[in-house]
N, C-alpha and C positions, 0 to 999 in steps of 0.2 A: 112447076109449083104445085099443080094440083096430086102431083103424083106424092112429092113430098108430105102432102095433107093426107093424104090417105096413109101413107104410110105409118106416118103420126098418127092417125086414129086408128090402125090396126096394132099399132103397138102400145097405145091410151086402153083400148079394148081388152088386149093382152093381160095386160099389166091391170086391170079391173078384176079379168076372171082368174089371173094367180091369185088376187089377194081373198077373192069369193073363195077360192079352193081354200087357202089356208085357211081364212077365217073356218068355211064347214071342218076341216082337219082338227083344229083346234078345237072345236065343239064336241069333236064326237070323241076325241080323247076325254075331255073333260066329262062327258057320260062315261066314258070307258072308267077311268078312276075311279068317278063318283059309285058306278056298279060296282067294281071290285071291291070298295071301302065298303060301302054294304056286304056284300057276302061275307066280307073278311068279318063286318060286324055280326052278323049272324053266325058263321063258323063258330067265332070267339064265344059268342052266348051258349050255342049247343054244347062245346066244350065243356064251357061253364058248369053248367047244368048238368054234364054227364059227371064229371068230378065229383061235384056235391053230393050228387045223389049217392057215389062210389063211398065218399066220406062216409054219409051216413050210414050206410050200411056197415061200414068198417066198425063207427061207432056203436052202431045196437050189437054186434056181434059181440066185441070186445070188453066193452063200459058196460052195454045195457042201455037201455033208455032210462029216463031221466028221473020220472016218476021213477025204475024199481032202484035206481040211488037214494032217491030222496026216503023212498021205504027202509032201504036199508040202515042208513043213517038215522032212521029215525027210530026203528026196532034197535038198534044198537042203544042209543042215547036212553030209550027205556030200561033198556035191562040194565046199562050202568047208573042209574038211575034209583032200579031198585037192589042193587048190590051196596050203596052206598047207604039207603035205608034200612039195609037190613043190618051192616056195621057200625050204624049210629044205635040202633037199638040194640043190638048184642053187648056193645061197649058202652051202653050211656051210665051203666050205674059205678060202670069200676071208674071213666071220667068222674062220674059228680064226684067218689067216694076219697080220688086221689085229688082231684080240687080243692075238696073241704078239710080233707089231712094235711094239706100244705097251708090254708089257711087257720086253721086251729092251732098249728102246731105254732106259736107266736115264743122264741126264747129269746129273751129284753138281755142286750148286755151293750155295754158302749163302745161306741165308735173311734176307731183306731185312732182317729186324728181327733176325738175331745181330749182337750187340756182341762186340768181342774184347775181352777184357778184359786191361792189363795191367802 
């Protein structure tokens, strides 16, 4: 019997330090993960960051930055601007002159459909 007991507590024993091993196995996957999901999260951001930056370069090359658009568009908007001032003034006297010739020009005669009544 006593041999039976021992045997039973060498395999109680046993059966305590499989489940210690598993448990630290378990753990240190679970670091293992956890670090690679960091890296991986860090990878991903350098990546990130190196793209963007690619971008932007692509952009200032190509566009320009932002401000010489916004110049651009704005030296344009002037000049059409004053291209239109200066066709309102080249043309304002022959507008008023045909304006006021279709206004003056007034010939009274009557309307197709008055009936005279009588």
């Amino acid at each position: 019997m006593a041999s039976q007991s021992t045997g039973i507590q060498q395999l109680l024993m046993a059966e305590k330090k499989a489940a210690e091993k598993v448990s630290d196995a378990r753990k240190k996957k679970a670091r293992r993960l956890k670090q690679a999901k960091e890296e991986a999260q860090a990878e991903i951001e350098a990546y990130r960051r190196e793209r963007e930056k690619q971008f932007k370069e692509y952009e200032a090359t190509h566009m320009g930055s932002r401000d010489d658009i916004a110049l651009k568009i704005e030296e344009t908007t002037k000049q059409r601007i004053k291209e239109m001032e200066y066709s309102m003034s080249s043309n304002k006297e022959k507008a008023l002159q045909r304006i006021l010739g279709l206004v003056y020009d007034i010939k009274p005669e009557l309307h197709v459909n008055f009936k005279i009544m009588k």
